[in-house]
C-alpha positions in Angstrom: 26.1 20.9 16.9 29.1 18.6 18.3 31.3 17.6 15.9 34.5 15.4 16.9 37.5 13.3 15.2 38.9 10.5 16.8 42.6 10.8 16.0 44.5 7.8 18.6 42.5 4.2 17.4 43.0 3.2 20.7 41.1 -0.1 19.1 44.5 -0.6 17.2 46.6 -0.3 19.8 48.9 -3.0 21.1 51.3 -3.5 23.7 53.8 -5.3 21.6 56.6 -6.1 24.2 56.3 -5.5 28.1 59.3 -6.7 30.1 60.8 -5.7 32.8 63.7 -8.5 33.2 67.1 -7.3 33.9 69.3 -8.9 31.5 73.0 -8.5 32.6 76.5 -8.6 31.3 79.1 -8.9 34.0 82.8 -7.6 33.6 84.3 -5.5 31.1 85.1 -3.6 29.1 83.2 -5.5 25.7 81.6 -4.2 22.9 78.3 -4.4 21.7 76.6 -7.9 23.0 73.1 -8.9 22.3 71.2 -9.9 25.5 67.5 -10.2 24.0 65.7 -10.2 20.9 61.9 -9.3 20.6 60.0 -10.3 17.7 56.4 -8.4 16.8 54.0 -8.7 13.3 52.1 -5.8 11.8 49.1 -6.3 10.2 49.4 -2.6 9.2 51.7 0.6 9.0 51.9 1.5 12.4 54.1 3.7 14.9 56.5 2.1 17.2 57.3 3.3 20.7 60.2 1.7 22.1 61.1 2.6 25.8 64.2 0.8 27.3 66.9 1.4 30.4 70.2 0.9 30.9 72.1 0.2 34.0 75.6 0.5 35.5 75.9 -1.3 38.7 78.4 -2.3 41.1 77.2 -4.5 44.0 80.2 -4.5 46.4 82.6 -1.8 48.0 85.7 -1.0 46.6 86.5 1.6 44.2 85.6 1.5 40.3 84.9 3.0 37.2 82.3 1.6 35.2 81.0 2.8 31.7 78.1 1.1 30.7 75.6 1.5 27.2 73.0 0.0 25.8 71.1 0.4 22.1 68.8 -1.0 20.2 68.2 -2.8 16.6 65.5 -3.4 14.2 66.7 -6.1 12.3 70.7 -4.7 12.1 70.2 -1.3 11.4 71.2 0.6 14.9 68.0 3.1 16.1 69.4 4.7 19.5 72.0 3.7 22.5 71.8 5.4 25.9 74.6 5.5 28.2 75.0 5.5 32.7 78.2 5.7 34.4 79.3 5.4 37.8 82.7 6.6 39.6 83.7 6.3 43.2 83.1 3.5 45.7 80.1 1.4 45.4 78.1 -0.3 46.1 75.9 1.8 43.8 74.6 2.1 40.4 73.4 4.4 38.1 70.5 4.3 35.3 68.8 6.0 32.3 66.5 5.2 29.3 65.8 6.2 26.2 62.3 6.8 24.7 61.9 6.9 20.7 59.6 6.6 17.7 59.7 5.2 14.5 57.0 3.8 12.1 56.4 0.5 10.4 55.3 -1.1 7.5 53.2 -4.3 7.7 55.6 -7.0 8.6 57.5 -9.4 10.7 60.0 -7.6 12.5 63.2 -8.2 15.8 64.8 -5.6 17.9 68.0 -6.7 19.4 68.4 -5.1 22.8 72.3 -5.0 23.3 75.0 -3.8 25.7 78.6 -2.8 26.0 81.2 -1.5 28.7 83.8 1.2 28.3 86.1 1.3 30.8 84.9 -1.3 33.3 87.2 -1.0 36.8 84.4 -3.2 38.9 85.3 -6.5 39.9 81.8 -7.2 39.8 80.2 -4.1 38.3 77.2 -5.7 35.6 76.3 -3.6 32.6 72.5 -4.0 32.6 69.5 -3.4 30.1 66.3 -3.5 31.4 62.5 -2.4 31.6 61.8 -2.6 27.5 58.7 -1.8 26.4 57.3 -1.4 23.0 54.0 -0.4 21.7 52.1 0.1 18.1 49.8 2.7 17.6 47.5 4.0 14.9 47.5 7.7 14.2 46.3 9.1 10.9 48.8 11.1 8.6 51.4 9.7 9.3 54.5 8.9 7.5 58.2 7.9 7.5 61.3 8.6 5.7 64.8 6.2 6.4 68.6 6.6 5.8 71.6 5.0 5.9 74.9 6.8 4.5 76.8 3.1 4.8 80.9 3.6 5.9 81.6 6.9 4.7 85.4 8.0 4.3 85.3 11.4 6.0 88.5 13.8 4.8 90.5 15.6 7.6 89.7 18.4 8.7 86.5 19.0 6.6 82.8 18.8 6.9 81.4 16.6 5.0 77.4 15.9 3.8 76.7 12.2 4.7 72.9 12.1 4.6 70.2 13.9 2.8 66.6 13.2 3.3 64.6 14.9 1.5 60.7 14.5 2.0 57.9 15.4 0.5 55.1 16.6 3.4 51.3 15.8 3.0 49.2 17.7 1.7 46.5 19.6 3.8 43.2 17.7 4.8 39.8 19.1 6.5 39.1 18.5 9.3 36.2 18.7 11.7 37.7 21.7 13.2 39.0 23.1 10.1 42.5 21.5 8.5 46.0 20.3 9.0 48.5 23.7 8.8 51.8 22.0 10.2 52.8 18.0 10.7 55.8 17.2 13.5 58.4 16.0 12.8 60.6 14.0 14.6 64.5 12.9 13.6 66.0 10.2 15.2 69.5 9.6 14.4 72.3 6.8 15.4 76.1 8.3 14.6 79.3 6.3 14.8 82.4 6.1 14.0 84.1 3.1 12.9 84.7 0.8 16.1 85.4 3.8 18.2 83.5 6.4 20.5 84.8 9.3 19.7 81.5 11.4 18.1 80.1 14.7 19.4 76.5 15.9 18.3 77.3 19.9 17.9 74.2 22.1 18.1 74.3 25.8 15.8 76.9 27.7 17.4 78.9 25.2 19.1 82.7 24.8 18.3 84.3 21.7 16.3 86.2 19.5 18.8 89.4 17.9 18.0 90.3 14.4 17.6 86.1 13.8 17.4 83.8 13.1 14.7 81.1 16.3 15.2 77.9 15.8 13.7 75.3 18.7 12.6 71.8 18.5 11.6 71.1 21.0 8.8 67.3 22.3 7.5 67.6 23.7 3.8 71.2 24.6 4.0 70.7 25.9 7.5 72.2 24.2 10.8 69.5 23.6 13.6 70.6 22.6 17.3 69.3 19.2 18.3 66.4 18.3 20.7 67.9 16.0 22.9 71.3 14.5 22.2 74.1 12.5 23.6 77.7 11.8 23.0 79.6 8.4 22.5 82.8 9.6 23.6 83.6 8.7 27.3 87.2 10.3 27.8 90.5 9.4 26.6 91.3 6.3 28.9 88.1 4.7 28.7 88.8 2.3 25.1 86.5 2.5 22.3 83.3 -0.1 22.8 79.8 0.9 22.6 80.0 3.5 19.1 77.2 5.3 18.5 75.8 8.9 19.7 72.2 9.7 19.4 70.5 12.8 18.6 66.5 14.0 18.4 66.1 16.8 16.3 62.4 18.3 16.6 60.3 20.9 14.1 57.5 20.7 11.9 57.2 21.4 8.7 54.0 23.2 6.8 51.6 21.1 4.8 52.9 20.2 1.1 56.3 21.3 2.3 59.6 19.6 0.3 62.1 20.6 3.0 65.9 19.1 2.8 67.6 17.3 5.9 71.2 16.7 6.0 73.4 15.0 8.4 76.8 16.6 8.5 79.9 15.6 10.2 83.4 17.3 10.8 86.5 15.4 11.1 88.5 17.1 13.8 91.3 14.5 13.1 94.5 15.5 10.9 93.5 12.1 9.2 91.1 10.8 7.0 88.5 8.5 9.1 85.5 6.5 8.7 82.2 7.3 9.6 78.1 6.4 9.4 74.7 7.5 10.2 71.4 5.8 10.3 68.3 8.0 10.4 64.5 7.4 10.9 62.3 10.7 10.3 58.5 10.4 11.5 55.8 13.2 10.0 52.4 13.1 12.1 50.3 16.7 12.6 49.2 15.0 16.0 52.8 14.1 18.0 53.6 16.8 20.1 56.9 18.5 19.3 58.4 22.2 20.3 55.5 24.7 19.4 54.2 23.2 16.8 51.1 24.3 15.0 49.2 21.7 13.8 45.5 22.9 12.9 44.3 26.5 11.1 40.7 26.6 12.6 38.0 27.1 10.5 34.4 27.3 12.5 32.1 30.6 13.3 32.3 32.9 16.5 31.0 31.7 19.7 32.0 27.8 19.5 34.0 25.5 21.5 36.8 24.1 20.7 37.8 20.8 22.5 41.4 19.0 22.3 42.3 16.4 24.7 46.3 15.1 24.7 47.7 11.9 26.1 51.2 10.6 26.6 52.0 8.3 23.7 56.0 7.3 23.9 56.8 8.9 27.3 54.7 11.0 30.0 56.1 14.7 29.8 54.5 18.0 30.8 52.3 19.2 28.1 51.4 22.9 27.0 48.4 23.6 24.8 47.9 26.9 24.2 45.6 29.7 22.1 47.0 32.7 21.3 50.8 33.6 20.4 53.7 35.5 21.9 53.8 39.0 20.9 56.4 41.3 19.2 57.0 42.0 22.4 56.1 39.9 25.3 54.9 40.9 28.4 54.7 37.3 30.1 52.9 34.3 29.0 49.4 35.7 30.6 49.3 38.3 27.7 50.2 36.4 25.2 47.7 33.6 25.6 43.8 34.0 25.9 43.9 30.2 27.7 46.6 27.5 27.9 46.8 24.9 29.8 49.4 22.7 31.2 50.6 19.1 32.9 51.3 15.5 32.8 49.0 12.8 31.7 45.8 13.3 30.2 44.6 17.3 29.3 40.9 17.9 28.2 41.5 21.3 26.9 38.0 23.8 26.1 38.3 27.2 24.9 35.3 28.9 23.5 35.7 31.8 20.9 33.4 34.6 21.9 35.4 37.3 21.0 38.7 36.1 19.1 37.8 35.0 15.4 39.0 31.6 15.5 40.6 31.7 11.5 43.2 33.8 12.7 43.3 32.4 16.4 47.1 30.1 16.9 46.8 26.6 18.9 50.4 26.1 19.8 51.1 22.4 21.8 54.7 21.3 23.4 55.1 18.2 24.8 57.6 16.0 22.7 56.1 12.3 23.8 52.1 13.2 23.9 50.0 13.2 21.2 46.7 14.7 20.3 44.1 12.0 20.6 40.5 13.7 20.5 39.5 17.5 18.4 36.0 18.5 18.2 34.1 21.7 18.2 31.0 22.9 19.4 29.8 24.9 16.7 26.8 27.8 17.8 
């Protein structure tokens, strides 16, 4: 007997914003200038995928130095900024874009796609955003938590807590393959401080830098290193526009969990100064995040089980995997009974003949994919 969950309603899916227009900003340096607004309407809670690029790009010869960022708003609260410079004698540009996730109530809502320059030496040189792109989807589970710490006077040479979220996970729920064990969870966070880019995201073990804001990402008391991150600060002679670093931090958290998040930052300066955070925390058992375990299986010896995984927010390699690794490893083929591994869409089969699937792991990387099919073939 066949028995399968739908998990992505692709039904419910809508590509909310598709443009590939290169807005441009000439000169520099300048801070923060809006170049496009996008407005979308909810019916319903949804996630929000937001992909966008930014550009630095000199058309002529000539030597320059040009630092250019871009970022995006819903409404005025900051979400991430993504940064491309270029150095030498042009003509030539350089690009890169930021992929992220949030979720939505029901509503009306506009992102404000901005720019800024730090450190513009290009006679011509444009500071470009470009290629935006954002979609709604409907997953199940899912929830969001949001934070704003609002200007915080940070004391020198201290660390101080500036945001605490502290979330209550979902409970379990059965499924057709047996029931939720883990939900991802995905931290996206903006840092700034005060009209000036000067902030380093520190991972555990990294040393405090001074003359910098350094912010930390801590897990019940405990600092965690960051997923993906990047700094604001682009060196001593390059002014202060464009604030705001961005950091990813990735786990998941077991089902009915009440774990507590905290955004810490260090003051490296012998004076007080001023700093904020914004943070936007997604929970959902079927993104993909760093080894995460989302499913305990619960069906008899000799079925099937059947996953497929799609890109979602961005088109990484993906790992799905059954089995763990061992006290002590002796390579990947040991440690796994199947895996399997790759870019765009993976229909994933392993049947259980021998291994007794309630104590079997499923273990999936992949942070941009999601889980859209389960199902088992239960003999």
């Amino acid at each position: 007997m066949m028995l399968i969950e739908t998990i992505r309603n692709i039904a419910n899916e809508v590509t909310e914003v598709e443009d590939i227009t290169v807005y441009n900003q000439g000169g520099g340096p300048f801070d923060w200038t809006s170049k496009v607004t996008k407005n979308i309407t909810l019916s319903a809670a949804r996630l929000i995928a937001i992909r966008f690029t930014v550009r630095a790009n000199q058309p002529d010869s000539g030597l320059y130095n040009s630092n250019g960022s871009a970022r995006v708003l819903v409404g005025t609260t900051p979400l991430a900024s993504v940064r491309a410079s270029i150095f030498g004698n042009g003509p030539v540009s350089n690009s890169a874009t930021r992929y992220l996730i949030i979720r939505l109530a029901a509503g009306s809502y506009t992102f404000d796609f901005q720019v800024a320059n730090n450190g513009n030496t290009g006679i011509n040189a444009n500071t470009d955003v470009m290629n935006i792109y954002i979609g709604s989807f409907d997953l199940p589970d899912a929830a969001t938590l949001t934070g704003d710490s609002g200007a915080t006077v940070i004391t020198a040479t201290t660390e101080s807590i500036l945001l605490t979220l502290s979330p209550t996970v979902a409970a379990t729920r059965t499924l057709a393959i047996g029931s939720i064990k883990n939900y991802a969870a995905l931290l996206l966070v903006y840092c700034e401080k005060l009209n000036d880019t000067q902030s380093r995201m520190l991972n555990a073990g990294d040393s405090n830098v001074a003359d910098k804001l350094n912010w930390k990402i801590y897990v019940d008391g405990v600092q965690k290193s960051w997923g993906e991150r990047e700094n604001d600060d682009g060196g001593a002679n390059l002014g202060n526009y464009g604030e705001g670093a961005y950091g990813l931090y990735v786990t998941d958290f077991a089902a009915g969990a009440t774990p507590t998040i905290t955004v810490r930052c260090y003051n490296g300066y012998g004076t007080n100064q001023t700093g904020r955070v914004y943070a936007q925390l997604v929970l959902c058992p079927w993104l993909l995040g760093t080894a995460n375990e989302p499913i305990n299986l619960s069906f008899p010896n000799g079925s099937t089980l059947y996953v497929i995984l799609e890109p979602l927010f961005s088109d990484v390699s993906k790992t799905i995997q059954v089995g763990k690794k061992r006290g002590i490893t002796f390579g990947s083929t040991n440690d796994y009974y199947s895996s399997s591994t790759g870019t765009g869409r993976i229909s994933f089969s392993y049947t259980f003949d021998i291994i007794d699937p309630s104590g079997a792991v499923v273990s999936l990387t992949g942070i941009g994919a999601a889980i859209s099919f389960i199902g088992v073939d239960v003999r």
